[in-house]
N, C-alpha and C positions, 0 to 999 in steps of 0.2 A: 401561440395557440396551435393545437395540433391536429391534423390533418386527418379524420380516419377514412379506412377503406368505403363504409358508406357513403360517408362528406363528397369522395369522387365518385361515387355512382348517381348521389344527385345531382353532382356539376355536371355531367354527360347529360341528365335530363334533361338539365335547363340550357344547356346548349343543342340540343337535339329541339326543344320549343322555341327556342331564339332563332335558328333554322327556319321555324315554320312559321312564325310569326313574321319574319320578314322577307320569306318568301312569299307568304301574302299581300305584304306590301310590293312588291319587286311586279306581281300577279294583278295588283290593281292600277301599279303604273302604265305596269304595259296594254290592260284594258283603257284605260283613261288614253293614252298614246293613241290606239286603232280607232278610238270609239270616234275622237277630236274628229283625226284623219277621214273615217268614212261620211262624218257630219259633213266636212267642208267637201268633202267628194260629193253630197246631195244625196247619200244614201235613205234616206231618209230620216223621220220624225225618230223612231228605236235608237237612233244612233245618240241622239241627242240624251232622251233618258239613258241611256248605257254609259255616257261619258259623264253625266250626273252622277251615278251611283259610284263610280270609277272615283271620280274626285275628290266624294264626301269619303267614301270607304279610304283614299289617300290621309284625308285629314286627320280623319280618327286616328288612323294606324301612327302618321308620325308623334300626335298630341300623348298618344298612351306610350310610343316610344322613349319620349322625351321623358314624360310622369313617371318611368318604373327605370328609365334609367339614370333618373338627378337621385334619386333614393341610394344610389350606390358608387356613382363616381360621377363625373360634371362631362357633361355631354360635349364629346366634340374636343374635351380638355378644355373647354372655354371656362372664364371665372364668373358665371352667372350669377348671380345673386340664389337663393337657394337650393342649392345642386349640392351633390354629394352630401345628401344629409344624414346618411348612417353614419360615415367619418367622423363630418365635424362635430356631431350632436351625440358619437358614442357615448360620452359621460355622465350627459344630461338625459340620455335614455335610460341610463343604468339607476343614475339616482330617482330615477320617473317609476322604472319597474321595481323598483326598492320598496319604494313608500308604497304604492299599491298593492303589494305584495305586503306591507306590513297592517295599510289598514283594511283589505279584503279580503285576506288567509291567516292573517296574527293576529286577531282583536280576539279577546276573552271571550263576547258571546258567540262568535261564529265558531272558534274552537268547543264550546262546550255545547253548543246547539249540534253540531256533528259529532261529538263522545255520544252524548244524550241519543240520537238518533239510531248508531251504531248497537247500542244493547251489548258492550264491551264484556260486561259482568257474566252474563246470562250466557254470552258465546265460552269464553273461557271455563263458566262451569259444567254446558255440556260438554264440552272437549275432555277439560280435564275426568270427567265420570265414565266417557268413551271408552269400551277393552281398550288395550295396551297404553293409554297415555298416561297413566300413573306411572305403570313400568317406566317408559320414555321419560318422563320428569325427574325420575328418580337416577335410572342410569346417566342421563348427563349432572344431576346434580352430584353426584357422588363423583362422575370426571372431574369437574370441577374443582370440587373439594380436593382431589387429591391431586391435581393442578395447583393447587396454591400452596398444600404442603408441603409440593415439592419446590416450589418456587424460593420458599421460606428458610431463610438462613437457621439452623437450629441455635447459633451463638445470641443471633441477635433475641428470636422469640425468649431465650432459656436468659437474656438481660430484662428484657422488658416484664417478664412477669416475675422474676426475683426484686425488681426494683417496686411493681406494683402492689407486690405480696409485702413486702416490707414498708415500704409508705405507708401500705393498709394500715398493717398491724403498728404502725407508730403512732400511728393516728387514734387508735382505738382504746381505748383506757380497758386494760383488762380486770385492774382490782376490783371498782365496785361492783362490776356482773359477778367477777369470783365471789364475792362475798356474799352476794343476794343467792347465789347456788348455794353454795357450802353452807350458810344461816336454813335455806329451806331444807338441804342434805340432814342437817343435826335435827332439828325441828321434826321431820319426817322421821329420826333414828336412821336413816339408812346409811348412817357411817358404823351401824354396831359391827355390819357384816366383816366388813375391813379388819376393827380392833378383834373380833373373834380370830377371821385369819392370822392378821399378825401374831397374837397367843397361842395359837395353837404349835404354829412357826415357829416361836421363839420357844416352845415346852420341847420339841422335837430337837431343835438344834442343837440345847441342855440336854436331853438323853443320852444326844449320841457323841456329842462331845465332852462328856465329865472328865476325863482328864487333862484334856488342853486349860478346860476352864481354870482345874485344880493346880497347876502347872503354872498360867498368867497369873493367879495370886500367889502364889510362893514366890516367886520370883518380884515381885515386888515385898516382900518382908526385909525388913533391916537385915543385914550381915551375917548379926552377933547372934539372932535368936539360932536355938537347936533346930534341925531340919525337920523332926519329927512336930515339933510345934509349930513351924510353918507347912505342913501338911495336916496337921487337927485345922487351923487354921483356913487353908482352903476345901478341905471338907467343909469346915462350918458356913462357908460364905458360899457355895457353892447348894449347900442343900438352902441354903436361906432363899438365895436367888431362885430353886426349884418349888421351893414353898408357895413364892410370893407371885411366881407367873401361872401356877398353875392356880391359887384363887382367884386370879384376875379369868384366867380361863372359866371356870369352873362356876363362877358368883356374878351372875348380871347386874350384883348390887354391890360391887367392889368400888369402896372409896373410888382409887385407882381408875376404873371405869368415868365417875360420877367427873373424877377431876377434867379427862380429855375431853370431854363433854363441857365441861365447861369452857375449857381453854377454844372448842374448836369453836363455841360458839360469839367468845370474848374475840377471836379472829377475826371470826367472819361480821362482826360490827365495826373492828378495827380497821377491815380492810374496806371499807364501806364512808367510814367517818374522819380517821386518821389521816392526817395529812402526811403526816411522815409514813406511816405503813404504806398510805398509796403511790409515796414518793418512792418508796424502798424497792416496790411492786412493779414498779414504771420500769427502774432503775435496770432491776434482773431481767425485765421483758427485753429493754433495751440492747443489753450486753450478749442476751440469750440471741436473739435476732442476726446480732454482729459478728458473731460464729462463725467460719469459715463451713464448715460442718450444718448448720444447717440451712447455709443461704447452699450450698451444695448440693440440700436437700431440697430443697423450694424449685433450685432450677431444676434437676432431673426431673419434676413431677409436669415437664414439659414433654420428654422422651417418651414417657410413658401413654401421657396422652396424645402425643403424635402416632404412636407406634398404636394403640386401641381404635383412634378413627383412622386410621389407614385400612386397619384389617378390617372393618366393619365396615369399611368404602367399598374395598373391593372381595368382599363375598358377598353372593346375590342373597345368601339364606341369612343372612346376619339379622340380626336383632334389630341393627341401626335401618337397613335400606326395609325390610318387612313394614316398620313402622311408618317409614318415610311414606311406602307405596299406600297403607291403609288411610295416611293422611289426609295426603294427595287426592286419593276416590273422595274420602269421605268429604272432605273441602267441596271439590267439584261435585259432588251429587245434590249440597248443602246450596251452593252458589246458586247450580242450574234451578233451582225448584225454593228458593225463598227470595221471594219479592223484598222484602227487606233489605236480605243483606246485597241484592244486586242492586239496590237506591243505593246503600250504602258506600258500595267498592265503588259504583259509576261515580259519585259525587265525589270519592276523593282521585280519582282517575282524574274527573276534569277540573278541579281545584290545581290540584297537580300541574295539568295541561297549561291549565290559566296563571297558574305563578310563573312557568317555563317562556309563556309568549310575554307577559306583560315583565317582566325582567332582561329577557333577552332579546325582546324584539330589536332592540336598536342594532343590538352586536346582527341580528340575523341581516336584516336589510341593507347594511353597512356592507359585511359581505358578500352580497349582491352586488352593491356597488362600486366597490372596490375591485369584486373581480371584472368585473366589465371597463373599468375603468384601464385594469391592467392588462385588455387586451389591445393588440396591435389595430390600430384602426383600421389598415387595408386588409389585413386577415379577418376583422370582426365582421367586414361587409361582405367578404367572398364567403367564407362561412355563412352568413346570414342569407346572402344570396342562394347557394348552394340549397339551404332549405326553403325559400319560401319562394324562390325566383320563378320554379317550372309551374307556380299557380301565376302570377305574374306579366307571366309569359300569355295567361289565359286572355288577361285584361288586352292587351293588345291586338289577339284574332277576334276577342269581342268585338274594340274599337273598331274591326277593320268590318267586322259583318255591319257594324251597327250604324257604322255608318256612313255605309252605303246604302243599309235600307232607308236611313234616315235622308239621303239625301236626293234619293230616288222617290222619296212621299214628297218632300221640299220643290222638287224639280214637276211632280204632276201637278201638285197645286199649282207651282207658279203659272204652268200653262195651261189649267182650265179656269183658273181666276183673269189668265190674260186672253182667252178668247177663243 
């Protein structure tokens, strides 16, 4: 146990009052000594009451000596029967102030009878509606915050949400949602715009490449045919192929048209119903996922959002801290000024409070008693002394005035009851 600079400024008190306290006694011997002596000299009747008052003021003084000093160490060094009772009884004090401590500051209704009292809600939202305590709220939460992201390993956050991102989506069956989209997509036509783009795409491509085209069919012709008839050849296949995209283009009632439409709709029930489509579905999600490429991509979308709330931590004009502050007011303006929601926060403040005491009460009181337990006995009593000795000290010049009054009343009686 450790000794502080205060701890010896109140030892000096209590020895500075142990001074005077038996000084007073040293003061009522030596009264009691003269008073005897001038009695037996015949000084008179005074003398008698003086050495009365002298003797009881003696008794007092030693009985309150004895009483404030068995509380701290055994009078004399002798083994009396309860003496040095802080020592021996350290433990049993500690488990004593434990338990009252647990059942007269930790019991659920006297914690929540002091939240309730307190008006916890109602302070917090005029403070927080206060000019500058939004600002204040906001500036340390944004410290905060970027306290933790720096704390934060980027390897380990940029594993945990590629692992979580991926669980996710293994978890999540994508076929049948796709299918109920794409079925409402066809259903609504909103896939014509697509098959328009693509025809138009594919009419241009054919413009501008007619001789590549004409080129890839000739070259697939046999050998033997004349070169001239494998160029009629890819002419003919090539305006054919030009014919047939651009009525697809051109006729919103092309076979062609009517077919993808079907097919996209025959999908989008396959992928809904079929067990093999949804297997096949699972299958490419799966393999898609297991990508080096895009779990690559899942983790950098960590970087990114580290690198977004930093900047937005620390600029005061930012979007992020702006909103936080208009939050903050408007919370606190909302707290201070509705009855409601301050029943509300108070009840679960002291629900709160009340799960905290009645779960941890034991560990708290235990605590208590353990620390006191592992203090040194003779340091727990000079410590203990040191604070409460120099009132202590008081009991004994009490003793010493009290009674002598007392034995100076005792001492008139006896001699006007005796004559």
């Amino acid at each position: 146990m450790r000794f502080t600079a205060a701890d010896e400024e109140k030892r000096r008190g209590v020895r500075r009052m142990k001074t005077i306290a038996t000084g007073l006694l040293a003061f009522a011997t030596l009264v009691f000594a003269l008073a005897t002596w001038a009695k037996a000299a015949g000084a008179g009747a005074w003398a008698g009451y003086l050495a009365a008052a002298a003797e009881a003021g003696m008794v007092g003084a030693l009985a309150d000596w004895f009483a404030v000093t068995a509380l701290f160490r055994r009078p004399f060094g002798l083994p009396i029967p309860h003496t040095a009772i802080i020592p021996t009884k350290k433990d049993a004090f500690g488990r004593s102030l434990g338990d009252f401590v647990g059942e007269n500051f930790l019991s659920g209704q006297v914690v929540r009878g002091r939240l309730a009292a307190l008006g916890i809600a109602r302070r917090l939202g005029e403070w927080l509606a206060a000019p500058g305590s939004a600002e204040r709220v906001t500036k340390e939460a944004s410290a905060a915050l970027r306290g933790v992201l720096a704390v934060l390993r980027d390897d380990d956050v940029q594993a945990v949400v590629a692992e979580a991102v991926t669980r996710r989506a293994a978890a999540t069956s994508v076929a049948e949602p796709a299918g109920r989209m794409l079925g409402k997509v066809v259903a609504d036509g909103g896939h014509h715009g697509v098959v328009d783009l693509i025809t138009v795409r594919a009419h241009d491509w054919l413009t501008e490449n007619h001789a590549e085209v004409v080129q890839r069919v000739t070259q697939k012709t046999p050998g033997w045919t004349p070169k001239f008839i494998d160029h009629q050849v890819g002419e003919r296949v090539y305006k054919e192929l030009m014919r047939f995209v651009t009525d697809i283009r051109d006729d919103r009632q092309h076979p062609a048209r009517g077919a993808i439409d079907k097919f996209l709709a025959d999908f989008a029930t396959e992928l809904q119903t079929d067990p093999e489509t949804i297997a096949r579905v699972e299958r490419a999600k799966g393999e898609l996922l297991a990508r080096p490429e895009v779990q690559d991509l899942i983790a950098s979308t960590w970087a990114a959002v580290r690198s977004l709330v930093l900047n937005a931590a620390e600029d005061e004009e930012s979007e992020l801290r702006r909103r936080i502050r208009e939050g903050v007011r408007s919370f606190g303006t909302r707290l201070a000024t509705d009855a409601k929601l301050q029943a509300k926060v108070d009840g679960w403040l002291q629900d709160a409070a009340q799960y905290l005491v009645d779960t941890y009460r034991a560990e708290i009181t235990s605590l208590i008693s353990e620390t006191v337990a592992g203090w040194d006995a003779e340091d727990a009593s000079r410590k203990i002394e040191a604070n409460v000795g120099r009132d202590l000290q008081f009991i004994r010049i009490n003793g010493t005035v009290v009674g002598a009054l007392a034995g100076l009343l005792i001492h008139t009686a006896a001699v006007a009851l005796g004559g």
